[in-house]
mmCIF entry with sequence, helices, sheets and N, C-alpha, C, O atoms, coordinates in Angstrom:
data_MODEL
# 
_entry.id   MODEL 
# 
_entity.id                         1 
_entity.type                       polymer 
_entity.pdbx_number_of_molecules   1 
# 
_entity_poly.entity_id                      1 
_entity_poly.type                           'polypeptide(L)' 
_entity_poly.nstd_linkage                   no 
_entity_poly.nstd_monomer                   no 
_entity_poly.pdbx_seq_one_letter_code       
;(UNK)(UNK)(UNK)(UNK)(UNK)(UNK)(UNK)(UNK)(UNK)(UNK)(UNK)(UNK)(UNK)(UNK)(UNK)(UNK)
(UNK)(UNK)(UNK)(UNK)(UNK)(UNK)(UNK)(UNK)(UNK)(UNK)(UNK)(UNK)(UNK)(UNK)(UNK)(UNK)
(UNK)(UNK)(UNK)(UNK)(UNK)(UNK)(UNK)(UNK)(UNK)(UNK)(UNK)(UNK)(UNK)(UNK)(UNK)(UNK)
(UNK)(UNK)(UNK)(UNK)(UNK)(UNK)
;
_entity_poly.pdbx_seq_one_letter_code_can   XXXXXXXXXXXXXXXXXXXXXXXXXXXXXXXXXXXXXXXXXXXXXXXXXXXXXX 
_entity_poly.pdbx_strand_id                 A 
# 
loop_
_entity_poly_seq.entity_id 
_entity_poly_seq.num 
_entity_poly_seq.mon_id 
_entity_poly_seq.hetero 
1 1  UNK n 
1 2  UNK n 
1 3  UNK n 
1 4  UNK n 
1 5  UNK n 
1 6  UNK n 
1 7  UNK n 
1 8  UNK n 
1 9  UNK n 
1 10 UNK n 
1 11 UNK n 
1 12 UNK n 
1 13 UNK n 
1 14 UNK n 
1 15 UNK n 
1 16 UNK n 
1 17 UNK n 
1 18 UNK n 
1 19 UNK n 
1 20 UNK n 
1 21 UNK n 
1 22 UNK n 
1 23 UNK n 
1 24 UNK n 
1 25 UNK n 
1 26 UNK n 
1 27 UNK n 
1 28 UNK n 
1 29 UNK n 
1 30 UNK n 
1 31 UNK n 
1 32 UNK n 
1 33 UNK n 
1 34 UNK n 
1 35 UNK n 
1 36 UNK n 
1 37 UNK n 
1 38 UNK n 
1 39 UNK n 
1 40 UNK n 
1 41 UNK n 
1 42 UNK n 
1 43 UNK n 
1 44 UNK n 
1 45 UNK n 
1 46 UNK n 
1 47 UNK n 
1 48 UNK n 
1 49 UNK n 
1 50 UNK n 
1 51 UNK n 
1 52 UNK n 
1 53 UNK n 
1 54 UNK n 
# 
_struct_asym.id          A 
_struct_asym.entity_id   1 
# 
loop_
_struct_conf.conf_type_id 
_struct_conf.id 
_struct_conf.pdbx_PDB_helix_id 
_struct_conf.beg_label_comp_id 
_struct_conf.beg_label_asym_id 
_struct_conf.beg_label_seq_id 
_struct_conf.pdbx_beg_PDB_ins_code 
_struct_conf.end_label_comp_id 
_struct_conf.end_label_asym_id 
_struct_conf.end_label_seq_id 
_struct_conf.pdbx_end_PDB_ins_code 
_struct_conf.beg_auth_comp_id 
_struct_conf.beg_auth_asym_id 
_struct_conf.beg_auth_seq_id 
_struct_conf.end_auth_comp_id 
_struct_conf.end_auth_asym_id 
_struct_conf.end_auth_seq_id 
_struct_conf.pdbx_PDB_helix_class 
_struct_conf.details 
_struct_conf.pdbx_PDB_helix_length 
HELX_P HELX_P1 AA1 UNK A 5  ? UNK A 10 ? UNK A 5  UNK A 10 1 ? 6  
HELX_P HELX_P2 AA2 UNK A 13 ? UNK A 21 ? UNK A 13 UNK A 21 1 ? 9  
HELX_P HELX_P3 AA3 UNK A 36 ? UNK A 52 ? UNK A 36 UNK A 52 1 ? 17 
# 
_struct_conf_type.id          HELX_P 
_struct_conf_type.criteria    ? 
_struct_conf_type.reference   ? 
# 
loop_
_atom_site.group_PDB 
_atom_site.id 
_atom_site.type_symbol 
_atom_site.label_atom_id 
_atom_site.label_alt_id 
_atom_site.label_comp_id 
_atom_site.label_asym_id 
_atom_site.label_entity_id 
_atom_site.label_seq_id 
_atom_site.pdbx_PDB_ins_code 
_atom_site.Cartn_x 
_atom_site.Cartn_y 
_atom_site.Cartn_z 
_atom_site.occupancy 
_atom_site.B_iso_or_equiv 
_atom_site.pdbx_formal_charge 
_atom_site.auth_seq_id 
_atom_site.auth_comp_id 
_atom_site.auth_asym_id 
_atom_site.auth_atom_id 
_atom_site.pdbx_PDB_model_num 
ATOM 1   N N  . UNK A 1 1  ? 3.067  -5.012  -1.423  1.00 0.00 ? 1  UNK A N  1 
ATOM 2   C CA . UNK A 1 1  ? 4.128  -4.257  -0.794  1.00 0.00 ? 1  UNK A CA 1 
ATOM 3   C C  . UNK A 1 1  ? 3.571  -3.205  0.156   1.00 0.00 ? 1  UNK A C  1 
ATOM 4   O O  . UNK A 1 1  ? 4.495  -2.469  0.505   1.00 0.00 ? 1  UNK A O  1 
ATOM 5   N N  . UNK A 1 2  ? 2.585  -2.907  0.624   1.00 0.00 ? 2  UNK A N  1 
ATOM 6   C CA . UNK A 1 2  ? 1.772  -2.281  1.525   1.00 0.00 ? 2  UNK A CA 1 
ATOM 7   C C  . UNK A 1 2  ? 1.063  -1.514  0.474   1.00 0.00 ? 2  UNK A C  1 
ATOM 8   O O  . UNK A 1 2  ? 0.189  -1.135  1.253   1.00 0.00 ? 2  UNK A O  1 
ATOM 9   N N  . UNK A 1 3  ? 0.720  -0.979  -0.627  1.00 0.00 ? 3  UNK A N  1 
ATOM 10  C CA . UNK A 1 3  ? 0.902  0.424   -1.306  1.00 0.00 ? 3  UNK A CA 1 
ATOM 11  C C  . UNK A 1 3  ? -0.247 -0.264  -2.078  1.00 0.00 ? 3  UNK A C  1 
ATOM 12  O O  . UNK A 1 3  ? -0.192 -1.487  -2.208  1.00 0.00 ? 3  UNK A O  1 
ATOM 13  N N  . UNK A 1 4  ? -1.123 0.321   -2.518  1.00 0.00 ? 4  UNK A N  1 
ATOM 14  C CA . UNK A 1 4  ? -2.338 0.277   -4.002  1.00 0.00 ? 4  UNK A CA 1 
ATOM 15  C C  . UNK A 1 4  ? -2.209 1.092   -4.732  1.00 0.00 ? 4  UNK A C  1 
ATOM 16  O O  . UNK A 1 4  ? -2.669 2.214   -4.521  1.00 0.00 ? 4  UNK A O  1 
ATOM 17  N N  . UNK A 1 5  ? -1.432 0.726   -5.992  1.00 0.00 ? 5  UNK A N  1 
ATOM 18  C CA . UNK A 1 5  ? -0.727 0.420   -7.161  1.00 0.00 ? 5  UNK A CA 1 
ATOM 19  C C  . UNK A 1 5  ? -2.052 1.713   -8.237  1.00 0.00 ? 5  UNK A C  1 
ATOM 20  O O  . UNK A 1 5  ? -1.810 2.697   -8.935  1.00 0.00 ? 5  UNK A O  1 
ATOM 21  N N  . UNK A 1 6  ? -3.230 1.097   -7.899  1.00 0.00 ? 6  UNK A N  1 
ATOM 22  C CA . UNK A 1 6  ? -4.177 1.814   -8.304  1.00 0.00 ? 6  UNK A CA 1 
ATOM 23  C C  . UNK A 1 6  ? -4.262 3.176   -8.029  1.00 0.00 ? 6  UNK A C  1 
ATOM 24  O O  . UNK A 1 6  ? -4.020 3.964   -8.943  1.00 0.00 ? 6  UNK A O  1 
ATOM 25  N N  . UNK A 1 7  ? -4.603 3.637   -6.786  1.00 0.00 ? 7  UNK A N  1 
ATOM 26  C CA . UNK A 1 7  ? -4.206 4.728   -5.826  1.00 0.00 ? 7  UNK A CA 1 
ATOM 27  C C  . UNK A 1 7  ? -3.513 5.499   -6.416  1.00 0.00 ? 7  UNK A C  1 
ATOM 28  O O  . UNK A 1 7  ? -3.859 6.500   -7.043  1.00 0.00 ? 7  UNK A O  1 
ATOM 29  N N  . UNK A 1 8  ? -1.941 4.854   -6.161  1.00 0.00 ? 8  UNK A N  1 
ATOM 30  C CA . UNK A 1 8  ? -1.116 6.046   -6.872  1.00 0.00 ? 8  UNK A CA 1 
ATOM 31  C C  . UNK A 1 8  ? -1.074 6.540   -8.413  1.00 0.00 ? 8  UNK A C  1 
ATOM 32  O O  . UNK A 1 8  ? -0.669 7.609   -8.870  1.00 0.00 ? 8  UNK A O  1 
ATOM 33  N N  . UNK A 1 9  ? -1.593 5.479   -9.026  1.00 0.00 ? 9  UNK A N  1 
ATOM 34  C CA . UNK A 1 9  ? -1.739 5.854   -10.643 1.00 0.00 ? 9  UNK A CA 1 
ATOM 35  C C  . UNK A 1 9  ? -2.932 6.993   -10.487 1.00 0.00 ? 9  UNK A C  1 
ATOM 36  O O  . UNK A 1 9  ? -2.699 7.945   -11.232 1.00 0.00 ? 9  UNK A O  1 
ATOM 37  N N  . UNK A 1 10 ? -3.897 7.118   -9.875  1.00 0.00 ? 10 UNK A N  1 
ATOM 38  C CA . UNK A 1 10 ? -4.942 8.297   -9.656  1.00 0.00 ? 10 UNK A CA 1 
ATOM 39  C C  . UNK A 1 10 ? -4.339 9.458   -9.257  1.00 0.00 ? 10 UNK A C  1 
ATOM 40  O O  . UNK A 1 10 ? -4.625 10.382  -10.018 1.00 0.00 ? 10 UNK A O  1 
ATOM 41  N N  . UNK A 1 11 ? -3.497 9.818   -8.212  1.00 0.00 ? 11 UNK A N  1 
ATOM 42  C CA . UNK A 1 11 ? -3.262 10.431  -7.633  1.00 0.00 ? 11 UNK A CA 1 
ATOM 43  C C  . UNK A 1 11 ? -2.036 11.121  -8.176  1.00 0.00 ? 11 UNK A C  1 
ATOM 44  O O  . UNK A 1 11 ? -1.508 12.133  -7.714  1.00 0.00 ? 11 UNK A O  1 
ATOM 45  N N  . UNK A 1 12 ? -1.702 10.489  -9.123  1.00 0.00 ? 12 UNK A N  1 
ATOM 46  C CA . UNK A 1 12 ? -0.082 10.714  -9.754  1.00 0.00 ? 12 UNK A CA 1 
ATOM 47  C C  . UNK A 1 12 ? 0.098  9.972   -11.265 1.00 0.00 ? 12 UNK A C  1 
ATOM 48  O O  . UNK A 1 12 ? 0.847  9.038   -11.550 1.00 0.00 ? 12 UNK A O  1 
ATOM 49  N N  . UNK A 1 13 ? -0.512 10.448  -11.827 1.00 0.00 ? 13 UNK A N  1 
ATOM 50  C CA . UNK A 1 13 ? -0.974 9.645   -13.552 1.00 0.00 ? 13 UNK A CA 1 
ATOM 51  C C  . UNK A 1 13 ? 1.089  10.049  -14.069 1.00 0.00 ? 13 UNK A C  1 
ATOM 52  O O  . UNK A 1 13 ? 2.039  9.283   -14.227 1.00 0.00 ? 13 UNK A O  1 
ATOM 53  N N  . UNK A 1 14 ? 0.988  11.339  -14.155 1.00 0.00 ? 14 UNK A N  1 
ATOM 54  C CA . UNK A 1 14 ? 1.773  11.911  -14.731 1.00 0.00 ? 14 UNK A CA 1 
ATOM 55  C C  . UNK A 1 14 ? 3.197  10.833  -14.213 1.00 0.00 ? 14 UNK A C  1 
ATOM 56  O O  . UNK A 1 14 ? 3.853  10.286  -15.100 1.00 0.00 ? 14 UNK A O  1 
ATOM 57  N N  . UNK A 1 15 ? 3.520  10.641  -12.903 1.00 0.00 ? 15 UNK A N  1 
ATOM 58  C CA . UNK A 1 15 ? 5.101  9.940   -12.665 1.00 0.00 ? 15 UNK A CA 1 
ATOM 59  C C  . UNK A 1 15 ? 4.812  8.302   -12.891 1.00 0.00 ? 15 UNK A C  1 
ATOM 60  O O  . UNK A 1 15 ? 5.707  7.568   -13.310 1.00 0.00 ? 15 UNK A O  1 
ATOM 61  N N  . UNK A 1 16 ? 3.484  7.812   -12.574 1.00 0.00 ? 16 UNK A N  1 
ATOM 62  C CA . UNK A 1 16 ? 3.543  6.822   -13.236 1.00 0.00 ? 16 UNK A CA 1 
ATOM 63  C C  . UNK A 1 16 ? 3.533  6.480   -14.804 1.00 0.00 ? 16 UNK A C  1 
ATOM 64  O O  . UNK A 1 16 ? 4.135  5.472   -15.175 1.00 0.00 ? 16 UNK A O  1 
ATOM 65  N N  . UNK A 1 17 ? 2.830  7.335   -15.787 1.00 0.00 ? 17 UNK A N  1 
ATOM 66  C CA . UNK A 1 17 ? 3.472  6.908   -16.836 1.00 0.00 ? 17 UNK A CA 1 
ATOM 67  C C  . UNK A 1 17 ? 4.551  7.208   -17.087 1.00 0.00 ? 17 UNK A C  1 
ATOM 68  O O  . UNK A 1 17 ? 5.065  6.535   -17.981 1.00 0.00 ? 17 UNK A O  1 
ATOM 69  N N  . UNK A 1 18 ? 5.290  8.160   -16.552 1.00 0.00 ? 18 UNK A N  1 
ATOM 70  C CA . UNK A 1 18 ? 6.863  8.178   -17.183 1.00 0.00 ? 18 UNK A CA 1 
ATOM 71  C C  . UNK A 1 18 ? 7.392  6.598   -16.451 1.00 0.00 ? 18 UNK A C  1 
ATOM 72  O O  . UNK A 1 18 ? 7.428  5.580   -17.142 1.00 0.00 ? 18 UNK A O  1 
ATOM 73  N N  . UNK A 1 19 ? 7.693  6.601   -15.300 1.00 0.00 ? 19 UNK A N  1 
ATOM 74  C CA . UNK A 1 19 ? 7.832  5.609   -14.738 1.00 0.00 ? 19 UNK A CA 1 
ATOM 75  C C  . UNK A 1 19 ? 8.193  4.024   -15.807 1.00 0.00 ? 19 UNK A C  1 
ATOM 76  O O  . UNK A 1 19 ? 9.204  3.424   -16.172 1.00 0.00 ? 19 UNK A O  1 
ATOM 77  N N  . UNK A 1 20 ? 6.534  3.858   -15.997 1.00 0.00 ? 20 UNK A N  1 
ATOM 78  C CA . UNK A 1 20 ? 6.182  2.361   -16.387 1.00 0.00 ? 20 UNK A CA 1 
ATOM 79  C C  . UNK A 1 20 ? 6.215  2.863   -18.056 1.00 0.00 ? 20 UNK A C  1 
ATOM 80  O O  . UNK A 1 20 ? 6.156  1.905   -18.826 1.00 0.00 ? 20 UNK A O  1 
ATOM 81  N N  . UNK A 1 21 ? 6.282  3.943   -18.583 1.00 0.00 ? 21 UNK A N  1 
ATOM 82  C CA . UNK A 1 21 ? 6.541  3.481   -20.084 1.00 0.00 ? 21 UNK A CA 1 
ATOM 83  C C  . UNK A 1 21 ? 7.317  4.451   -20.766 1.00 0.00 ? 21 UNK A C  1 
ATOM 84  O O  . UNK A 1 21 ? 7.230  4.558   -21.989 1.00 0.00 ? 21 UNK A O  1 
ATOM 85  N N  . UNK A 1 22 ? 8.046  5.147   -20.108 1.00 0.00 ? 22 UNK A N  1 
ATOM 86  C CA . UNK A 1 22 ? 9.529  5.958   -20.913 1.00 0.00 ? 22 UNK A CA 1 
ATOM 87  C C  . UNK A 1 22 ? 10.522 5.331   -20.386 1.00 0.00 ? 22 UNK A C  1 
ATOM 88  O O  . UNK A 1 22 ? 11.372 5.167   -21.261 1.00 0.00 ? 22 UNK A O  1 
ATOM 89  N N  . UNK A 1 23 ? 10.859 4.882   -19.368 1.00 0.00 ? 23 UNK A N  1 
ATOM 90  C CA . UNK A 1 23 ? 12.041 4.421   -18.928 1.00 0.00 ? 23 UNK A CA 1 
ATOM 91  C C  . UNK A 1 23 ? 12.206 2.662   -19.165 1.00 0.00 ? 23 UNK A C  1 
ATOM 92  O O  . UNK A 1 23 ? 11.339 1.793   -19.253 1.00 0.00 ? 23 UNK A O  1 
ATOM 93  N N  . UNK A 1 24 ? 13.647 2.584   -19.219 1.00 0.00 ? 24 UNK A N  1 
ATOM 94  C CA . UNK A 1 24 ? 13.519 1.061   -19.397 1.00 0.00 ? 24 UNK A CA 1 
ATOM 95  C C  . UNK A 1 24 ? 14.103 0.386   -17.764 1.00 0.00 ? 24 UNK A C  1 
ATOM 96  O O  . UNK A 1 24 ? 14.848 1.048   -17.042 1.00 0.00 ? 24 UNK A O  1 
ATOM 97  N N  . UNK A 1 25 ? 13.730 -0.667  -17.481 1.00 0.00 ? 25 UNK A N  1 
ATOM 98  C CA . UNK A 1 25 ? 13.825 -1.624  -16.487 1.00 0.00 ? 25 UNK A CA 1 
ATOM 99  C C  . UNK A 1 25 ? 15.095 -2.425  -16.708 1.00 0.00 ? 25 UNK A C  1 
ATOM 100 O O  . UNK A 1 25 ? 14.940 -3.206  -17.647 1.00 0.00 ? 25 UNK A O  1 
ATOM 101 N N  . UNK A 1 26 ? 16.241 -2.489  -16.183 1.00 0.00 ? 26 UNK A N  1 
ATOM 102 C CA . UNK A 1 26 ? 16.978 -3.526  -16.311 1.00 0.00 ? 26 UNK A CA 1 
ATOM 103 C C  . UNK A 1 26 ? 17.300 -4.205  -14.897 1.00 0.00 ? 26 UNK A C  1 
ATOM 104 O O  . UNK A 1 26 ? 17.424 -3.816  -13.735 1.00 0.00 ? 26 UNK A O  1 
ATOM 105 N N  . UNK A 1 27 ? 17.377 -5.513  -15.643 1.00 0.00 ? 27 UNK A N  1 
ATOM 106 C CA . UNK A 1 27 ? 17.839 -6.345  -13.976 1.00 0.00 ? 27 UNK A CA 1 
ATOM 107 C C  . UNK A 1 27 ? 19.141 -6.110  -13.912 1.00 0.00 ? 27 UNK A C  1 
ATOM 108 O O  . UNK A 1 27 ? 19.832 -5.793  -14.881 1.00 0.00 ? 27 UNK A O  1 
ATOM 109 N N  . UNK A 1 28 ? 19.561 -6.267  -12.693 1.00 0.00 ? 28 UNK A N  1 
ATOM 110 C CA . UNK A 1 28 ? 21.126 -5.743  -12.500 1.00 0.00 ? 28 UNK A CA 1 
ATOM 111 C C  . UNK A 1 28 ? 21.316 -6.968  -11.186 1.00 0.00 ? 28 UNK A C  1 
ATOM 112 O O  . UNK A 1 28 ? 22.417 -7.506  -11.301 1.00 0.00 ? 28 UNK A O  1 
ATOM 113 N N  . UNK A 1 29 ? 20.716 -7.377  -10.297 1.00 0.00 ? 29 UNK A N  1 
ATOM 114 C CA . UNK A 1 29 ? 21.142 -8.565  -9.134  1.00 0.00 ? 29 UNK A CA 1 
ATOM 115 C C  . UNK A 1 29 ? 20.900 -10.413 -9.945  1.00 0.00 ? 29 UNK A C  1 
ATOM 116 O O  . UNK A 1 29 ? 20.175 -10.824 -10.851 1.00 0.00 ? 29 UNK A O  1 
ATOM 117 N N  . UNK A 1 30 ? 21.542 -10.833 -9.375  1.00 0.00 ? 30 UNK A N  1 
ATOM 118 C CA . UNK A 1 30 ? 21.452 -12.393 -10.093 1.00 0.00 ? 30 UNK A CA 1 
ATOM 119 C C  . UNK A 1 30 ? 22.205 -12.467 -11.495 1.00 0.00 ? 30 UNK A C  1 
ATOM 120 O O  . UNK A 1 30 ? 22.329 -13.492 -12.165 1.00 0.00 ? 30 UNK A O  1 
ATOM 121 N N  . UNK A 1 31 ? 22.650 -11.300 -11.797 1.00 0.00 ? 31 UNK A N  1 
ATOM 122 C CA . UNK A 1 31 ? 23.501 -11.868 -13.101 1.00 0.00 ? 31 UNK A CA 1 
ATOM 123 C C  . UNK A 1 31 ? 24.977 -11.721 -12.854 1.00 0.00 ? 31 UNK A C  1 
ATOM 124 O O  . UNK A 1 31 ? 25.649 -10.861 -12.284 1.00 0.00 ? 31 UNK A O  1 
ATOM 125 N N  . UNK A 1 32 ? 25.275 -12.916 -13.509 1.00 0.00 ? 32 UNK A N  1 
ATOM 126 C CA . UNK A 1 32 ? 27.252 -12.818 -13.119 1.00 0.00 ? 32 UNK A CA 1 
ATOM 127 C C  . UNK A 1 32 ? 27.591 -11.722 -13.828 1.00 0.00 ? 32 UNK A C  1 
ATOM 128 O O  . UNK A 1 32 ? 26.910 -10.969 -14.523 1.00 0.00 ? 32 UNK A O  1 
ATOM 129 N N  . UNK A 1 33 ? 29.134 -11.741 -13.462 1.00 0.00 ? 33 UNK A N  1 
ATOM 130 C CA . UNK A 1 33 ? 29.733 -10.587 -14.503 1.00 0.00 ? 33 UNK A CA 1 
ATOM 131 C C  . UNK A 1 33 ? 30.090 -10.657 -15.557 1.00 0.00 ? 33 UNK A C  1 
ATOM 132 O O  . UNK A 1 33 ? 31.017 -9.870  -15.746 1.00 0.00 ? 33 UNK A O  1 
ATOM 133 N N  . UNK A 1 34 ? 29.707 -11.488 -16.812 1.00 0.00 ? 34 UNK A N  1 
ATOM 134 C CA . UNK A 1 34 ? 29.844 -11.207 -17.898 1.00 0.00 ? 34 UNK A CA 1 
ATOM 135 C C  . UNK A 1 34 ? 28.460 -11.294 -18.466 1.00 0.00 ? 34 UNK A C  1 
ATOM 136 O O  . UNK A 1 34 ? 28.351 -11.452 -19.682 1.00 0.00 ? 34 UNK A O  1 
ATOM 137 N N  . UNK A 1 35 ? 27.287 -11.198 -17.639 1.00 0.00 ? 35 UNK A N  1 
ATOM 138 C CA . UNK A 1 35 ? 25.671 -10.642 -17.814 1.00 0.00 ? 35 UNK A CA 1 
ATOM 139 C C  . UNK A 1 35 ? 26.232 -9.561  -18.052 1.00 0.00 ? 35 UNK A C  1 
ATOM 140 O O  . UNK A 1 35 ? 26.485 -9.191  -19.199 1.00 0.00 ? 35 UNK A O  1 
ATOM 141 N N  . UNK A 1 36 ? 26.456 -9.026  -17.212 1.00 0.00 ? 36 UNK A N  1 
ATOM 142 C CA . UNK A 1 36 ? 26.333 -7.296  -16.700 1.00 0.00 ? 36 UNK A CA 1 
ATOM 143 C C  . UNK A 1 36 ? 27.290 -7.056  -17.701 1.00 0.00 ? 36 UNK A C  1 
ATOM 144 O O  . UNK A 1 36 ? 26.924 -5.944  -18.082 1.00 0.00 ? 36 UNK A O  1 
ATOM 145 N N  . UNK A 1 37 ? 28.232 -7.336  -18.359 1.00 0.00 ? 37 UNK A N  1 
ATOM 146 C CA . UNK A 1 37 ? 29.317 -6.610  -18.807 1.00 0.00 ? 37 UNK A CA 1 
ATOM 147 C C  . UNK A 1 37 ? 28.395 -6.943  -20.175 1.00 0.00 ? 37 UNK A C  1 
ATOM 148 O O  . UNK A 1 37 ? 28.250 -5.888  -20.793 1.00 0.00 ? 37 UNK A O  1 
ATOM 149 N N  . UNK A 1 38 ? 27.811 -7.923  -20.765 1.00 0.00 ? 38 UNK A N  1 
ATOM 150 C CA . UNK A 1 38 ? 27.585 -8.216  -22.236 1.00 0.00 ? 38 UNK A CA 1 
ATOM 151 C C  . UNK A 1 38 ? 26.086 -6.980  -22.166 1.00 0.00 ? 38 UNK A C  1 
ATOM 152 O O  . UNK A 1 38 ? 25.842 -6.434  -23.242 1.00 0.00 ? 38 UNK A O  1 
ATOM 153 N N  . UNK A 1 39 ? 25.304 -6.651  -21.133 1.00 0.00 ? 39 UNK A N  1 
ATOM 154 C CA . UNK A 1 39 ? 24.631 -5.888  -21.369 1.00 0.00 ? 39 UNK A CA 1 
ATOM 155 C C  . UNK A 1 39 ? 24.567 -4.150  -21.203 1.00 0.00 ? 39 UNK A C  1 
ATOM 156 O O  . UNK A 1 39 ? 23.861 -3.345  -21.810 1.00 0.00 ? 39 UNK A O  1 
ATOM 157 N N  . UNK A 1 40 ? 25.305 -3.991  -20.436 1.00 0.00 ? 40 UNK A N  1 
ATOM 158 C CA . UNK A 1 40 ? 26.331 -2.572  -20.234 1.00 0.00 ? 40 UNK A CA 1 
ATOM 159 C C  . UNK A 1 40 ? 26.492 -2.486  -21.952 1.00 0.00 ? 40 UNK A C  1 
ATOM 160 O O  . UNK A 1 40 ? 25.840 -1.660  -22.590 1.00 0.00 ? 40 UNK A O  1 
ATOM 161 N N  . UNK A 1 41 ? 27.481 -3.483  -22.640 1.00 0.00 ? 41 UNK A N  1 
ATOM 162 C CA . UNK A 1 41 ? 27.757 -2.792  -23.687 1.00 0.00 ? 41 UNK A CA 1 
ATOM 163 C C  . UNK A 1 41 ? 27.076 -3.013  -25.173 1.00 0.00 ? 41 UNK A C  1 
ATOM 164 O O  . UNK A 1 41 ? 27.547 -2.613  -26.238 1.00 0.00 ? 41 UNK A O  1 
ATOM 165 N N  . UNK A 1 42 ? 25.872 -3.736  -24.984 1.00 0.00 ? 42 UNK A N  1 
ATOM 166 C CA . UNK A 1 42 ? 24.943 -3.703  -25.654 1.00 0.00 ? 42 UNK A CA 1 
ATOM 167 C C  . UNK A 1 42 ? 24.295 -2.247  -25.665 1.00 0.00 ? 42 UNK A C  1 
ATOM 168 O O  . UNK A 1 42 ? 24.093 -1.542  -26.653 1.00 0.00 ? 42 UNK A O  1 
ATOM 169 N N  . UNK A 1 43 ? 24.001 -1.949  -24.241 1.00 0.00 ? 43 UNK A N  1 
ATOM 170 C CA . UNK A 1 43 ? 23.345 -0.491  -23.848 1.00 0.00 ? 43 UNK A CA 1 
ATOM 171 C C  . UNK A 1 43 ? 24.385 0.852   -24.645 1.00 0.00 ? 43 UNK A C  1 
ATOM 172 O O  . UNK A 1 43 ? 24.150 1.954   -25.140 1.00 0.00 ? 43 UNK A O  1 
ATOM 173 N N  . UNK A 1 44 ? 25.070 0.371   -24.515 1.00 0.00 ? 44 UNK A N  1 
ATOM 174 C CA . UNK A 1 44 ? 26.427 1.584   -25.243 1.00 0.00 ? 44 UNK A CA 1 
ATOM 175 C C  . UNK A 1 44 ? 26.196 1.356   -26.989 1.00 0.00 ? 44 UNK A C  1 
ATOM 176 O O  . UNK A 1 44 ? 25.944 2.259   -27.787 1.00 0.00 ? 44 UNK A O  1 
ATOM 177 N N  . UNK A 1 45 ? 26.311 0.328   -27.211 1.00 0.00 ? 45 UNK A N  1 
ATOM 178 C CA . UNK A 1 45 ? 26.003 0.118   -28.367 1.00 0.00 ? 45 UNK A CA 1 
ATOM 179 C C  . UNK A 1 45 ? 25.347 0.800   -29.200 1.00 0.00 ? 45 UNK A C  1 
ATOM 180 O O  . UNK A 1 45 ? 25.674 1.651   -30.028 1.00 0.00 ? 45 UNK A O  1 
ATOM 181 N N  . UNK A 1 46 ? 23.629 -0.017  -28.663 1.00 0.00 ? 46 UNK A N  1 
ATOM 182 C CA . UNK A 1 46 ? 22.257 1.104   -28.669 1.00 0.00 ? 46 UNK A CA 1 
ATOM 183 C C  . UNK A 1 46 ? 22.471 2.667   -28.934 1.00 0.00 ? 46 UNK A C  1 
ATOM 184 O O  . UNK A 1 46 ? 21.937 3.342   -29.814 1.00 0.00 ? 46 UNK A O  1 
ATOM 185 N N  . UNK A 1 47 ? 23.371 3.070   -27.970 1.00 0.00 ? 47 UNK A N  1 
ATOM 186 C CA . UNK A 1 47 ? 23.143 4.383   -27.309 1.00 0.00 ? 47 UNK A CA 1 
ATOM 187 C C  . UNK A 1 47 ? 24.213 5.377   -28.916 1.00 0.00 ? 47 UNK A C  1 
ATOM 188 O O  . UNK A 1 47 ? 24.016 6.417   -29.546 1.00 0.00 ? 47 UNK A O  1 
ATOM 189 N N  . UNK A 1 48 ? 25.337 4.231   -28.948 1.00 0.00 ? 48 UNK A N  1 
ATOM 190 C CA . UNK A 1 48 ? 25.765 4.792   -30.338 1.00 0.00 ? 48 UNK A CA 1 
ATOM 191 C C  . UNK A 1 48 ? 24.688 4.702   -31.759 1.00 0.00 ? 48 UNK A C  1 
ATOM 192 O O  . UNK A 1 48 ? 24.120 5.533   -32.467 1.00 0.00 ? 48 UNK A O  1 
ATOM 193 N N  . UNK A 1 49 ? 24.755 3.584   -31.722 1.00 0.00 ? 49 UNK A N  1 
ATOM 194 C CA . UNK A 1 49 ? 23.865 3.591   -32.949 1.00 0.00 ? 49 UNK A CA 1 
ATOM 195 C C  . UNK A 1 49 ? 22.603 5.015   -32.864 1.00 0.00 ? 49 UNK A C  1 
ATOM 196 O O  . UNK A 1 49 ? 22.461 5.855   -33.752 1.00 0.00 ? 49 UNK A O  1 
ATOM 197 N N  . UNK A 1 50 ? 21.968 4.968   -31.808 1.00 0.00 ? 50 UNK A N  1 
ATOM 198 C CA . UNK A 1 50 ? 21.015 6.343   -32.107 1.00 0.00 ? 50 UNK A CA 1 
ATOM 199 C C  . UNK A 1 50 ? 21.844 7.625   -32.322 1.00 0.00 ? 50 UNK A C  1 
ATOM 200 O O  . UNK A 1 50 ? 21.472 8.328   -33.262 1.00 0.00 ? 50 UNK A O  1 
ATOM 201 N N  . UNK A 1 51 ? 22.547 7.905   -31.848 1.00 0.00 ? 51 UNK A N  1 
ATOM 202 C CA . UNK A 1 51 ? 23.200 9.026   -31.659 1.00 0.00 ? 51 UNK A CA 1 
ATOM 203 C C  . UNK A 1 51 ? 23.832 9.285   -33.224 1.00 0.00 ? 51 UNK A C  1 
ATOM 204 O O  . UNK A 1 51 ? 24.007 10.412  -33.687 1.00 0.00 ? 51 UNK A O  1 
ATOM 205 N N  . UNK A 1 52 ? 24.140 8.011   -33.945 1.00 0.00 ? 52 UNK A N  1 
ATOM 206 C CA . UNK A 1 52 ? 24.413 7.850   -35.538 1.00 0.00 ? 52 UNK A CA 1 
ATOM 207 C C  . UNK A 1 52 ? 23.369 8.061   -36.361 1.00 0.00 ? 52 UNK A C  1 
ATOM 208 O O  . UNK A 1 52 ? 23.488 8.178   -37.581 1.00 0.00 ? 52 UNK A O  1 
ATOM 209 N N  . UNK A 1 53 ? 22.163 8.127   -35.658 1.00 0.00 ? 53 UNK A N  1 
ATOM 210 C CA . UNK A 1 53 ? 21.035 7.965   -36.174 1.00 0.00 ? 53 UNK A CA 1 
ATOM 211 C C  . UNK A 1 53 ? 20.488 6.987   -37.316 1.00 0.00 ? 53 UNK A C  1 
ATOM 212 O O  . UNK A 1 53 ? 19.708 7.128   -38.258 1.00 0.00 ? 53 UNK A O  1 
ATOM 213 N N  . UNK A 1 54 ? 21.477 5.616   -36.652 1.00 0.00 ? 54 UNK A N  1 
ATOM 214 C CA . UNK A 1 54 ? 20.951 4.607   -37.578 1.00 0.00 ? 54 UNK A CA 1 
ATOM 215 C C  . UNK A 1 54 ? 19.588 4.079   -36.911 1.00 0.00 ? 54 UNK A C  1 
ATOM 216 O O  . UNK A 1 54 ? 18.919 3.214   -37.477 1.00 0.00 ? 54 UNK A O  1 
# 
């Protein structure tokens, strides 16, 4: 993509690990709408259950 991947992990440790291992990745293009809708509320789900602290 023009950019060395390496580089910036030197230069910037700190936003690449939040980046690549606190946050999660979801795909959101190429899925129909009942992708997106069955995983939206999976994510809600999740988001209850912790908050229940199960």
């Amino acid at each position: 993509m023009g950019y060395d991947s390496d580089e910036i992990a030197k230069t910037c440790p700190v936003c690449e690990e939040v980046f690549y291992k606190r946050f999660t990745h979801l795909p959101l293009y190429g899925l129909t709408k009942e992708q997106l809708d069955y995983m939206a509320d999976s994510i809600l789900d999740s988001v209850a259950e912790m908050q229940a602290g199960k």
